[in-house]
C-alpha positions in Angstrom: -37.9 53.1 40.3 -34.8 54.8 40.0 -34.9 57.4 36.9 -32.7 56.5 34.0 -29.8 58.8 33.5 -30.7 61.5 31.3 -28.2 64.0 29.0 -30.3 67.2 28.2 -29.3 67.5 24.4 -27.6 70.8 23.6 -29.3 72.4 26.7 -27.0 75.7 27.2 -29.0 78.3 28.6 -32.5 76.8 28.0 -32.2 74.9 24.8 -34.4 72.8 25.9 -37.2 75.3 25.9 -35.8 75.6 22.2 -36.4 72.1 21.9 -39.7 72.1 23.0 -40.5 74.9 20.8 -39.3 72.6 18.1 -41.9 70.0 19.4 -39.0 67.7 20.2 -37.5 67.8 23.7 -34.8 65.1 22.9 -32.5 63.5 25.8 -30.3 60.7 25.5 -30.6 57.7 28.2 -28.3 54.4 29.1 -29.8 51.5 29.6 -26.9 49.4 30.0 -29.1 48.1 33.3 -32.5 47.1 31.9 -33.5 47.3 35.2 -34.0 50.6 35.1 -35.0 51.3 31.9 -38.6 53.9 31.8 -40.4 51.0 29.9 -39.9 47.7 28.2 -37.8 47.7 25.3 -38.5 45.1 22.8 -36.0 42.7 22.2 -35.9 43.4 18.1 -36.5 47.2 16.7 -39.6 47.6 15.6 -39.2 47.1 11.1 -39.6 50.4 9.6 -40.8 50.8 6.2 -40.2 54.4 4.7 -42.8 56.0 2.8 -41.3 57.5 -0.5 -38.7 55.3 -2.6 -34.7 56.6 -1.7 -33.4 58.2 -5.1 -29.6 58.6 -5.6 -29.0 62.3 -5.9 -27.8 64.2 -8.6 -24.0 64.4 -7.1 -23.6 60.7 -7.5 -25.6 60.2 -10.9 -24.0 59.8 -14.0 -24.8 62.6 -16.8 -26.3 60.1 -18.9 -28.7 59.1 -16.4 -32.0 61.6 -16.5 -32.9 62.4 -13.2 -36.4 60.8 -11.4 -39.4 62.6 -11.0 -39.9 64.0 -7.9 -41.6 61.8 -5.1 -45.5 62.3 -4.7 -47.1 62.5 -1.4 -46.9 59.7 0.7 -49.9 57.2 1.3 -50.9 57.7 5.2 -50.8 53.5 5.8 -52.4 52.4 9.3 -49.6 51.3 11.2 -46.8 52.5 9.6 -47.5 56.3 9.3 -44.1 58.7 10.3 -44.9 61.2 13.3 -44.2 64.1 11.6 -41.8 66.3 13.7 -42.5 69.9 13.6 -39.7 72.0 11.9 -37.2 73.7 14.9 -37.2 77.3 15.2 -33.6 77.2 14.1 -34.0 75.2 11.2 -31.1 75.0 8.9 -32.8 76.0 5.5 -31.5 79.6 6.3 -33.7 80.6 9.2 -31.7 82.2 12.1 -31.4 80.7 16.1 -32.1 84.4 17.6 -30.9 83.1 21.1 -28.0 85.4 22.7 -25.9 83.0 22.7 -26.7 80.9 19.6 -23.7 79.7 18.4 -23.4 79.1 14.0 -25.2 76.1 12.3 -22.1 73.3 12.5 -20.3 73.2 9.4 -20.9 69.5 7.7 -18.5 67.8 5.5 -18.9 68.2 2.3 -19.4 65.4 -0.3 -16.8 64.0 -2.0 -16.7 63.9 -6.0 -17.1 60.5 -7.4 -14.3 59.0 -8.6 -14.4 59.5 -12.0 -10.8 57.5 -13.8 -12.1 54.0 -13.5 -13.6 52.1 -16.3 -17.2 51.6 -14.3 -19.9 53.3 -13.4 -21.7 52.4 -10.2 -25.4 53.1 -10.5 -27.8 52.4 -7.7 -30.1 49.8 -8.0 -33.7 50.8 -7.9 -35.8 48.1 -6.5 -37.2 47.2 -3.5 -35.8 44.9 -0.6 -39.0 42.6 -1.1 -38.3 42.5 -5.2 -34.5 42.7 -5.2 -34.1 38.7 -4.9 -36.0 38.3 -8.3 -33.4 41.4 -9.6 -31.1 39.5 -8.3 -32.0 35.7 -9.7 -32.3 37.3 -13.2 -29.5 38.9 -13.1 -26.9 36.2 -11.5 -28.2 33.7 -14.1 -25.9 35.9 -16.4 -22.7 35.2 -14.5 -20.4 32.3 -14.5 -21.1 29.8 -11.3 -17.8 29.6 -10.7 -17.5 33.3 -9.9 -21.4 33.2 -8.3 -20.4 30.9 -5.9 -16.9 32.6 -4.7 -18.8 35.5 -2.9 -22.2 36.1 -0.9 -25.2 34.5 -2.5 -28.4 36.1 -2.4 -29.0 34.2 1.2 -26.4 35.7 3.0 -27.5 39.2 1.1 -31.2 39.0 2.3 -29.9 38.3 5.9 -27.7 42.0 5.4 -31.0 43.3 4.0 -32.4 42.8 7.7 -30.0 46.0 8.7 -31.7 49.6 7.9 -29.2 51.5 9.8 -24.8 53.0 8.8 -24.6 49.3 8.4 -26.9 48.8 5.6 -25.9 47.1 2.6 -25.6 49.7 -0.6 -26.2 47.8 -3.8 -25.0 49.0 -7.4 -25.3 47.9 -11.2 -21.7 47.9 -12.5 -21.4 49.0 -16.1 -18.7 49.8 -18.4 -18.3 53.5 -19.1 -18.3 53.3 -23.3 -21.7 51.6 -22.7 -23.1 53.8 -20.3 -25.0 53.4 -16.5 -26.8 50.0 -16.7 -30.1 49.9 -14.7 -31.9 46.5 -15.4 -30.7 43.1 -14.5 -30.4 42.0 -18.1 -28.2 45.3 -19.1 -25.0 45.6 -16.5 -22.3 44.4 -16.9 -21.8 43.4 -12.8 -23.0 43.9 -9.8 -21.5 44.8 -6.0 -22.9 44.8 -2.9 -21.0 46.3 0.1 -21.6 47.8 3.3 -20.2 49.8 5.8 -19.0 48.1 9.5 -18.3 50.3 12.4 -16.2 47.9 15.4 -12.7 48.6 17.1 -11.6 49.4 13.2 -14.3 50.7 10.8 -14.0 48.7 7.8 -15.7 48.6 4.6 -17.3 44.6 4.0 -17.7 43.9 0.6 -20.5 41.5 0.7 -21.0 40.5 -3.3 -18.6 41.1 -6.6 -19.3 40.1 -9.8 -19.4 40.2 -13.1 -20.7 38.8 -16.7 -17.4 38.4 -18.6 -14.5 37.4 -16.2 -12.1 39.8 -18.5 -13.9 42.7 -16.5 -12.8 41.7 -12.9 -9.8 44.2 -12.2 -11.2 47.1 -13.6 -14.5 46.5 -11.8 -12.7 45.9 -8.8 -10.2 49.0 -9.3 -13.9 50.8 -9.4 -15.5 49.2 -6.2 -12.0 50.2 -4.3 -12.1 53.4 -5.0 -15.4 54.4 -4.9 -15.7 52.8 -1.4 -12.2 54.6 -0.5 -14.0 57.6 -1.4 -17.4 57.7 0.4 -16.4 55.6 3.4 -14.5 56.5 6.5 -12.7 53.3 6.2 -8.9 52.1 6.9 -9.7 48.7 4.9 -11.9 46.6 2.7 -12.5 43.4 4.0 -14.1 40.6 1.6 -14.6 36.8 2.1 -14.3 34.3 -0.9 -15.9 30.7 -0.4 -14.7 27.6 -0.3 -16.7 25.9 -3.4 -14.0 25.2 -6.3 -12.0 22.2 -6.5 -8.6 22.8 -6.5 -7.0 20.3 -9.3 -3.4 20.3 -7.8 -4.7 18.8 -4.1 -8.1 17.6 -4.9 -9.6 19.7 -2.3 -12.5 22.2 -2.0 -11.4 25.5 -2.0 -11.4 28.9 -3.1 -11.8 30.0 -7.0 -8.0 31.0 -6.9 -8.3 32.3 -10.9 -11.1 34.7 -9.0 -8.5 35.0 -6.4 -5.7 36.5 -8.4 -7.7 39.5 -9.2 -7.8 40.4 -5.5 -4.3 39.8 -5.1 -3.5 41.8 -8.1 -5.6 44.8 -6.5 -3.3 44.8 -2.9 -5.7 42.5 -0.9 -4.1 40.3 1.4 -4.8 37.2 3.4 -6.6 38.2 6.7 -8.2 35.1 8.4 -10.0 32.0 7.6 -14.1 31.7 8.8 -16.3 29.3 9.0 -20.3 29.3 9.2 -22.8 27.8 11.2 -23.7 25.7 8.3 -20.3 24.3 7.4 -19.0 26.3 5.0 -15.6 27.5 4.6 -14.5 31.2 3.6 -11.1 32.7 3.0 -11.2 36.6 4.0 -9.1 38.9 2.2 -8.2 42.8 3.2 -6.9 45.9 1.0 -5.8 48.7 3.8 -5.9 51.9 2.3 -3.4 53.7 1.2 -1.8 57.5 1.3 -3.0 59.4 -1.5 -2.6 59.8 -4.0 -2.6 56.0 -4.4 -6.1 55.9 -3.2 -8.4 59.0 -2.0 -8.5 60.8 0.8 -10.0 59.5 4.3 -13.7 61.4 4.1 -15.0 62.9 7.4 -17.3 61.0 9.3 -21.1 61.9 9.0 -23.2 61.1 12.1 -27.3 61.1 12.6 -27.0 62.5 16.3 -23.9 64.9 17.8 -24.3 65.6 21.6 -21.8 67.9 23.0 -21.7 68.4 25.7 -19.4 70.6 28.1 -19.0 72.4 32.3 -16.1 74.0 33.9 -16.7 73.7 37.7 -14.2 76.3 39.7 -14.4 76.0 43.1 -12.1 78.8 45.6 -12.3 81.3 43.1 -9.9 84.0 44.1 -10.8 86.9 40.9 -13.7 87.6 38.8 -14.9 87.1 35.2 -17.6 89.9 34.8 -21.2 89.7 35.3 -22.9 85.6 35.3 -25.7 84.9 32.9 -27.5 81.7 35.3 -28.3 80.4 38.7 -28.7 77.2 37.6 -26.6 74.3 38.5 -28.9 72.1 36.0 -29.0 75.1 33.2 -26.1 72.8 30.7 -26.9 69.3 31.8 -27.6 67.4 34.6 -25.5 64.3 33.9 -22.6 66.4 33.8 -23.1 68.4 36.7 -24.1 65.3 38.6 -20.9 63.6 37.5 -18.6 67.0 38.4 -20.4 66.7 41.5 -19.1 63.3 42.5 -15.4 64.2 41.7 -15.4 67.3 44.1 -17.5 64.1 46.8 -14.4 62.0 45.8 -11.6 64.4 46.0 -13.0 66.1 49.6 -13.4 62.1 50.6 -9.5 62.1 49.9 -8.7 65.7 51.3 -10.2 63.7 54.6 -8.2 60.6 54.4 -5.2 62.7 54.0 -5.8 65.2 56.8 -7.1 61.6 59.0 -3.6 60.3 58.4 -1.7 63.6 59.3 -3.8 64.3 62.5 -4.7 60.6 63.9 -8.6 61.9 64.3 -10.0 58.8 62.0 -13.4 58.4 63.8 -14.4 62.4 64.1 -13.0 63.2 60.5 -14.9 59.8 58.9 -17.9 61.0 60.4 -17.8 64.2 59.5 -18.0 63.0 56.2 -20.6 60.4 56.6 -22.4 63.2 57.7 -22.2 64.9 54.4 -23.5 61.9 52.3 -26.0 61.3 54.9 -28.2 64.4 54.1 -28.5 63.7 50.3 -31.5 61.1 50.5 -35.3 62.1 49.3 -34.1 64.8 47.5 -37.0 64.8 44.9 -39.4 65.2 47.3 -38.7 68.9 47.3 -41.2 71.0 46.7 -40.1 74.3 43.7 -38.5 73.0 40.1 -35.5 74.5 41.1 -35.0 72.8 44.2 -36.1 69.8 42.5 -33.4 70.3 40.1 -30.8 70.5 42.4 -32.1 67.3 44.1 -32.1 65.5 41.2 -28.7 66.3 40.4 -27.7 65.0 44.0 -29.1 62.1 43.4 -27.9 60.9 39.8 -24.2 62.1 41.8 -24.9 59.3 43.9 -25.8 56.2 41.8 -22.3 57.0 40.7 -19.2 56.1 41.6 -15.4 57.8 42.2 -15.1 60.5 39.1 -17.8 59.3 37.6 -17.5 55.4 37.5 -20.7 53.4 37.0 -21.9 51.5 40.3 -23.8 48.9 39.8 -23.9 48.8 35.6 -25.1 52.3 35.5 -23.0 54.1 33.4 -22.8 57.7 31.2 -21.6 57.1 28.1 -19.2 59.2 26.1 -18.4 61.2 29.6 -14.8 61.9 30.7 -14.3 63.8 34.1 -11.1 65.8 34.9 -10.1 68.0 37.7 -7.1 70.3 38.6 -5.6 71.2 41.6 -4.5 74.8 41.5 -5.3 78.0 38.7 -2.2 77.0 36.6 -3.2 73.5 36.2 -6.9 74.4 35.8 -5.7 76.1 32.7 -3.8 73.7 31.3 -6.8 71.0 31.7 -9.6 73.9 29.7 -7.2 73.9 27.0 -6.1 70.1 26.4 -9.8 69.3 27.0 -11.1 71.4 24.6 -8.8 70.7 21.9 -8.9 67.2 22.3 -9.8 64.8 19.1 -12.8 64.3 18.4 -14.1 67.0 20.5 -12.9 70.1 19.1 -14.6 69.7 16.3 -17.6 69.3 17.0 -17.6 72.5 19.6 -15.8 74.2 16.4 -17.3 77.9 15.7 -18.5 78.3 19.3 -15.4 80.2 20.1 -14.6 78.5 23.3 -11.1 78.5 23.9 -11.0 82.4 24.4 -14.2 82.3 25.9 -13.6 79.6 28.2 -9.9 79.8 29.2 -10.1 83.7 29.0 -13.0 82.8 32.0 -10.6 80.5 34.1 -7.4 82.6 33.8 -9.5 85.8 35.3 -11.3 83.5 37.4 -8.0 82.0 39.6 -10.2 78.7 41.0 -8.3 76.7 43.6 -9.5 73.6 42.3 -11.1 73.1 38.8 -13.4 70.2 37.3 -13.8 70.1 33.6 -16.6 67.6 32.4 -17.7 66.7 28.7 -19.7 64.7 27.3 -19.2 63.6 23.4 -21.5 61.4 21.7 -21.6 61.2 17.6 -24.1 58.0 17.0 -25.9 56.7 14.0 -29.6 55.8 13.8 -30.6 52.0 14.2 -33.0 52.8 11.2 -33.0 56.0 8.9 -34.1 57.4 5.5 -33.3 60.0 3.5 -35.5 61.9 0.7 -34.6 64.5 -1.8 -36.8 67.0 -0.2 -34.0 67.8 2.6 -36.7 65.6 5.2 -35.2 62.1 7.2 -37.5 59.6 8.8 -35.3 57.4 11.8 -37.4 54.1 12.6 -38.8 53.6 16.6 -37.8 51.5 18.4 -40.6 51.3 20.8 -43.5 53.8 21.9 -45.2 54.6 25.5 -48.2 56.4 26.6 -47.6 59.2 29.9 -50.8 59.7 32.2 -49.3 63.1 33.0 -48.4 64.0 29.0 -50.9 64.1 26.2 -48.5 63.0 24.0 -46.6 59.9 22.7 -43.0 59.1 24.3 -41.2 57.8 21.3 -37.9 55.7 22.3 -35.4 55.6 19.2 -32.4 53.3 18.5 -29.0 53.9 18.1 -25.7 52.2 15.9 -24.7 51.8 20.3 -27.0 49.3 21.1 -26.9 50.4 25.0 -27.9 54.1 24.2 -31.4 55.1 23.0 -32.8 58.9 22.4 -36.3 59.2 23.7 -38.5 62.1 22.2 -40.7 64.1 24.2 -43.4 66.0 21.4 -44.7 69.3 23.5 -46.7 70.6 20.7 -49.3 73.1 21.9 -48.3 72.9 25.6 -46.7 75.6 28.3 -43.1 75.2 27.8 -41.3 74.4 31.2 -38.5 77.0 32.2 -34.7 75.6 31.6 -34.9 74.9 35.8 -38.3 73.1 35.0 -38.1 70.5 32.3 -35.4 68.2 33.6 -38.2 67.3 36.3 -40.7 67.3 34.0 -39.1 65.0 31.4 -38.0 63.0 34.6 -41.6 62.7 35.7 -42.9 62.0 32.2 -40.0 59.0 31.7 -41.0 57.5 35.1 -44.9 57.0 34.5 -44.5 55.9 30.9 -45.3 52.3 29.9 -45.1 50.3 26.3 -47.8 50.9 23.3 -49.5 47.6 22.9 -49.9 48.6 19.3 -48.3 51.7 18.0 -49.8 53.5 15.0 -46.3 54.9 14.3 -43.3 53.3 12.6 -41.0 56.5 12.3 -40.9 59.9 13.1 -40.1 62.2 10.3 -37.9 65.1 10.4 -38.1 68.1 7.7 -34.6 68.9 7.7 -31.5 68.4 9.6 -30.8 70.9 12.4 -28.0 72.2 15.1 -28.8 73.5 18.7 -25.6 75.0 19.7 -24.9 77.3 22.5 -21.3 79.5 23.1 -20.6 79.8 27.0 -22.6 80.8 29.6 -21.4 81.2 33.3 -23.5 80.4 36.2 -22.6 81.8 39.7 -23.8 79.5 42.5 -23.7 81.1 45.9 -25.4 78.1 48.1 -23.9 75.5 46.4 -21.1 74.4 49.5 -24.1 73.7 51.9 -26.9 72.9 48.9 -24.9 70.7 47.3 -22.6 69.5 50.1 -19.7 70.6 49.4 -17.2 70.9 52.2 -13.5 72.7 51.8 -11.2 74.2 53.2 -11.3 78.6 53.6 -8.0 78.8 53.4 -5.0 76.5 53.8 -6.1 75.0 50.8 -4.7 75.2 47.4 -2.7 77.9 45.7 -0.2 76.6 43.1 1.5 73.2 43.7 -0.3 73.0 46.7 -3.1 70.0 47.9 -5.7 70.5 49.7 -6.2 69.2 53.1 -10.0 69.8 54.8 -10.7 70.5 58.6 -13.8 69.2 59.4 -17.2 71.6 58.8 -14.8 73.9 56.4 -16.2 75.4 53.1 -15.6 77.9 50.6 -16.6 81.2 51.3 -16.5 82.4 47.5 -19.7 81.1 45.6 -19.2 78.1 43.4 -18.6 78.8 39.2 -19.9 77.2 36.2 -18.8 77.4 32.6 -21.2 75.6 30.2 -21.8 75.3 26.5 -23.2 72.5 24.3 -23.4 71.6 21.1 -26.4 69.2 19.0 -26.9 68.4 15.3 -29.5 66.6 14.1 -29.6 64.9 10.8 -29.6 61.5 8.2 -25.8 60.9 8.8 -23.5 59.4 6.1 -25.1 59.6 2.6 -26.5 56.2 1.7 -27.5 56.3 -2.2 -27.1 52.5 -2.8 -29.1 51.6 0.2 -32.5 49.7 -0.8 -35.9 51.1 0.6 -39.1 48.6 1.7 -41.8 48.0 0.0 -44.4 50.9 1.4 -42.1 53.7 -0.2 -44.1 54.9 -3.2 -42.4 57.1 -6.2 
């Protein structure tokens, strides 16, 4: 079977070795062809219940409301006990990453202030998922029918309920501010449900509004707006209203409009009409955001997992960039250097067609190249972890396709592939690359464009190849606790004959990626050449728990791996890993390259490389309900 593609997290000079001092060597793999996925995923994630009850913390709690006593020990339940994750060696309560070229903890966003000029307080509702229908039936029975039946009913609610992961629904009491924070059923004055909805736009979906006295709809609403304009990353709200009033003008079923009108009052437009499976009619409305100080601020976005991911690949190098810190083609990330790889394969494959079309010698000049491609196969049968390393990257180049394109439904995801032709333009690509959206801020503090374009002006390459990989992805299932500690539910577990431990397989908010966790508590720790074969090996012979006696694995704190750049010098990489070019001819500014047959690079192949992983909960969820096992 053909190994999955793996993206060593923040491996930059032997992270992963951190990593597996951490007890978690964590890679990311695509399984967009289930084919080749290490073992067999089931078709629902497995349900997590979390073992402590989520408390709202004191940022978001009113000052009337005293704060809860702190958690007790969880109860170790068979079957859904959390694997409990060893703390990294550069944990983030304050403990320092003593590797040269540690780069600083990523700075995380910090939380906005509550809104505090709207006539309601929103207070999280402290039950269970299993006892918030009763919560719910009490309270409802409170509120006029009319209003009741204009938005989700507790049906549709316990169907969102099935969601633990960003898309979770949050549920708060609404209560009037002279009163004071409701928090039982027969106190508030209202009740919302929302959630947030990550597609082509990320919107927030109000799921449920309402209230006991119809006189308190705008200023509740006014409340829900901005509080969800505050803690979301959202550019609308988007709520439906049913069909279930009868409109006295026509005669015909349709929405509340009195209820209506308060919506309308608050900005919210018509956006489209829905129907369900079961017949029912729904009118959805949307209120865009807008500039402040109308309404707040965007926030910034809060992911569970960051992957960062970055090579420079300078090929004809005609300077130098002082002394190299790696040998090590595999010593950033395989996937990338796999993927660079294929777009020097596909720009030599063009080189030829251009020089076949100038000189007439199609059949010798094809070949020559067929005989490049030719040597690649049974590559992992090479004996050393280095050489194995190099194979491997050889052979993830080839399941792939021109720059980088998928064949055959195998794809990397989040990875863009670039390439220059000449020192000038190589520039130019380093510095738009690494300032691009998105990207430069997550590789923020590692000092990279001095280190990195400083490295490719000195170095003059003749041809460059920049390759990054950016992934920011929530958890499938996640819960937070007071103590700083995060459990993220499994999504399915294997056994390794060649590993004493458990292979945990986690979701993802992407439904085609997964992070699989490798534990390597009290074992040697591979070498940064060594442990892309071994976590090869380990993913290959692993098959599916019957019966898992985990749920979770629990993290005690959130954490960064981050590495500034490191430059790799690799001497036998035109024969090793086939890469034919021309001596001289080639290149120079302006200038393409055209490749006689058999013609390399004399100078040795360069490598720039830095990465960049945090680890954590992801956006704050304090109105987010927990499952039953959680004890307080």
């Amino acid at each position: 079977m053909v190994p999955p593609l793996l993206l060593a997290s923040g491996a930059g000079q032997g992270p992963s070795v951190d990593l597996a001092e951490a007890a978690a060597a964590t890679y990311i793999a695509s399984h967009r062809a289930k084919e080749q996925a290490p073992v067999s995923l089931p078709s629902q994630p497995v349900t997590f219940q979390p073992l402590q009850q989520h408390r709202q913390d004191d940022h978001f709690r009113p000052q009337e409301q005293p704060p809860p006593q702190p958690a007790q020990p969880p109860l170790a339940t068979p079957g859904t006990l959390p694997y409990q994750v060893p703390a990294p060696s550069m944990e983030a309560r304050g403990a320092v990453d003593t590797h040269p070229l540690a780069g600083p903890p990523k700075v995380r966003p910090q939380r906005p202030a509550p809104p505090d000029a709207t006539a309601f307080w929103l207070s999280p509702i402290l039950v269970t998922k299993e006892s918030a229908g009763e919560v719910f039936s009490q309270y409802i029975s409170r509120v006029d029918p009319r209003i009741a039946k204009s938005m989700d009913g507790w049906e549709r609610l316990e169907e969102a309920l099935e969601d633990d992961g960003v898309s979770a629904p949050e549920w708060f009491w609404l209560s009037r501010r002279d009163k004071g924070p409701a928090q039982a059923e027969t106190m508030a004055d209202g009740l919302v449900v929302f959630r947030l909805q990550r597609h082509s736009v990320t919107f927030g979906q109000l799921l449920h509004l309402s209230v006991v006295d119809e006189s308190f709809v705008d200023d509740a609403l006014e409340a829900v707006k901005a509080w969800m304009f505050t803690f979301q990353p959202i550019k609308a709200i988007r709520t439906t209203l049913w069909f279930n009033d009868t409109n006295p003008d026509t005669g015909k079923i349709d929405v509340n409009k009195q209820f209506e009108a308060h919506f309308m009052k608050t900005r919210f437009k018509w956006f489209t009409l829905c129907n369900t499976n079961g017949g029912v009619r729904g009118k959805t409305l949307q209120r865009p955001r807008g500039e402040p100080p109308d309404d707040p601020q965007v926030p910034a976005e809060s992911f569970g997992l960051e992957v960062c991911l970055g090579q420079v690949w300078l090929r004809g190098c005609r300077g130098s960039a002082g002394p190299t810190t790696s040998t090590s083609c595999a010593s950033s990330s395989i996937v990338l250097s796999s993927a660079a790889l294929q777009q020097f394969w596909t720009r030599d494959a063009l080189a030829v067609q251009q020089a076949k079309e100038a000189s007439g010698e199609a059949k010798e000049l094809a070949d020559a190249h067929a005989a490049v491609k030719e040597g690649l196969g049974g590559v992992c049968s090479l004996a050393s972890s280095s050489s194995r390393s190099l194979g491997l990257t050889k052979a993830l180049a080839k399941l792939l396709g021109p720059a980088g394109v998928p064949k055959r439904g195998r794809s990397v995801p989040g990875t863009i592939i670039q390439a220059a032709d000449s020192p000038t333009a190589g520039l130019e690509l380093v510095r738009s690359g690494l300032s691009a959206e998105g990207y430069s801020e997550a590789i923020r503090g590692l000092s990279l464009q001095e280190s990195v374009t400083g490295a490719v002006e000195a170095l003059l390459p003749e041809e460059t190849v920049l390759a990054r990989l950016h992934l920011s992805l929530d958890w499938m299932g996640v819960s937070a606790y007071q103590d700083g500690s995060f459990e993220v539910a499994l999504q399915a577990v294997g056994n390794c004959s060649r590993h004493p431990q458990p292979v945990f397989y986690v979701g993802t908010g992407d439904e085609e990626v997964f992070v699989v966790v490798i534990p390597w508590t009290g074992l040697p720790l591979p070498d940064e050449e060594a442990i892309y074969v071994e976590c090869t090996d380990i993913l290959r012979a692993t098959v599916p728990m019957e019966r898992s006696p985990y749920q979770a694995l629990r993290f005690p704190s959130e954490f960064d791996v981050r590495r500034k750049m490191a430059s790799s010098s690799l001497p036998d990489a035109p024969s090793t890993l086939e890469l034919p070019g021309a001596a001289s001819g080639a290149g120079g500014d302006g200038a393409s390259p055209t490749v006689p047959p058999g013609s390399v690079y004399t100078s040795p192949v360069q490598m720039l490389h830095f990465s960049s992983l945090s680890v954590g909960p992801g956006r704050h969820t304090p109105g987010k309900l927990p499952g039953s096992n959680s004890v307080s």
